[in-house]
C-alpha positions in Angstrom: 28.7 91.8 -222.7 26.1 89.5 -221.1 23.3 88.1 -222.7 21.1 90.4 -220.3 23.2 93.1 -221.4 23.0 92.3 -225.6 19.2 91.7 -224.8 18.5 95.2 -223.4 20.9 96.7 -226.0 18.3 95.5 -229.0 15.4 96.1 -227.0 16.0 99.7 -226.6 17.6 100.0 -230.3 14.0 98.3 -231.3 12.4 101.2 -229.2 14.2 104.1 -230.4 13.7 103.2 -234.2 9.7 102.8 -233.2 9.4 99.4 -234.4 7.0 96.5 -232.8 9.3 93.2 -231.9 6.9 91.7 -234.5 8.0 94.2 -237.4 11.7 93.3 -235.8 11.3 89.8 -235.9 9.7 89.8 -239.6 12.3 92.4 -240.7 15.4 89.6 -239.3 13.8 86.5 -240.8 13.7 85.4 -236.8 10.3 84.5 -234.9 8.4 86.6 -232.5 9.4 84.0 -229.7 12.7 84.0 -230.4 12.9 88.2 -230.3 11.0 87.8 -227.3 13.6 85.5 -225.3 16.2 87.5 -227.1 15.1 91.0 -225.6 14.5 89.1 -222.2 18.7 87.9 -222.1 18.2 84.2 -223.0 21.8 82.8 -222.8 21.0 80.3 -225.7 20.2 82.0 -228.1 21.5 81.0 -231.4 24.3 83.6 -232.6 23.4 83.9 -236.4 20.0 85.0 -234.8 21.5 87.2 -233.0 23.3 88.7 -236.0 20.2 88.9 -238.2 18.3 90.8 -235.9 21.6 93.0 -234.9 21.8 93.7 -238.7 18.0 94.3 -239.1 18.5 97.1 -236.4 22.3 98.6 -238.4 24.2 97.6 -235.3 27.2 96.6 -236.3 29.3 94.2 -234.2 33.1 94.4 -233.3 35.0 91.9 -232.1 38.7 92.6 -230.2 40.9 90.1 -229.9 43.8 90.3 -227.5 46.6 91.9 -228.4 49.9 89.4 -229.5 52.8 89.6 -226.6 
């Protein structure tokens, strides 16, 4: 996934749950500007950020590693 990609992802999760990025950002412990620039696909963003706010939302993150061979 892109950042774009992650960004639209908690955007419309946010949405669909019927919460305010402010109530988001309050419920993750992460600032409105940094849900902001989150939602819009900034490629910095810091990745235990990104957690919290995946975790405020119940996403739950896998990560595949290449099979052995």
């Amino acid at each position: 996934m892109t950042p774009t990609e992650i960004g639209a992802l908690i955007r419309d999760t946010r949405k669909r749950q019927g919460l305010l990025q402010a109530e988001l950002a309050a419920a993750s412990g992460v600032g409105l500007r940094f849900l902001i620039e989150l939602e819009a696909g900034k490629p910095t963003a810091r990745i235990g950020k990104v957690l919290d706010v995946l975790a405020a939302l119940g996403c739950k993150v896998q990560i595949l590693t290449p099979e052995a061979g």
